[in-house]
Every structure is written in C-alpha cells, then in structure tokens.
Residue, then its C-alpha position, 0 to 999 in steps of 0.5 A: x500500500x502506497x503512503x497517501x499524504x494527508x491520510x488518516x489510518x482510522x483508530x480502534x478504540x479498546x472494548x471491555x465487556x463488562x460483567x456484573x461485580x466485575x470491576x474495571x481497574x484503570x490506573x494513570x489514566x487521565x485524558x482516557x475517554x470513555x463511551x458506554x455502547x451498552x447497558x449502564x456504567x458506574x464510575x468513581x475516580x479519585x477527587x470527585x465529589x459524585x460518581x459519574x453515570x454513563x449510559x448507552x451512547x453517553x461519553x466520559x473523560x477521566x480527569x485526573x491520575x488514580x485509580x478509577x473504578x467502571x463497573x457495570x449496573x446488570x452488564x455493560x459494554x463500554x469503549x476506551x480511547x474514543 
C-alpha cells in the first residue's frame, strides 16, 4: 500500500465487556475517554465529589491520575480511547 499524504489510518478504540461485580481497574489514566455502547456504567475516580453515570451512547473523560473504578449496573459494554 502506497503512503497517501494527508491520510488518516482510522483508530480502534479498546472494548471491555463488562460483567456484573466485575470491576474495571484503570490506573494513570487521565485524558482516557470513555463511551458506554451498552447497558449502564458506574464510575468513581479519585477527587470527585459524585460518581459519574454513563449510559448507552453517553461519553466520559477521566480527569485526573488514580485509580478509577467502571463497573457495570446488570452488564455493560463500554469503549476506551474514543
């Protein structure tokens, strides 16, 4: 395949699935984006006042360093790096 100046190879963001009780542990992720493609997502971050709730279609920004905790209400699908 030739190089095409100017062209932009389209990005795959990661996909966890996750299953109800099971956790999402992300560390030293500020500026990773979240998107909920299913179900409902719960997320708690370090220096947050409230939890944050993404569902189908809602996105989320991790703010700051620490840990970070997305775990599904039932069964979720969530996108990382969109």
């Amino acid at each position: 395949m030739a190089w095409i100046p100017g062209f932009v190879i389209p990005h795959h963001p990661r996909l966890e699935a996750l299953p109800p009780g099971r956790p999402l542990r992300l560390e030293r992720a500020r500026g990773l984006k979240l998107r909920c493609l299913a179900g409902c997502v719960w997320i708690t971050a370090p220096h947050l006042t409230e939890d944050v709730f993404l569902h189908v279609g809602e996105r989320w920004t991790v703010p700051n360093d620490g840990l970070v905790l997305v775990e599904a209400e039932g069964g979720a699908v969530v996108a990382l790096d969109c």
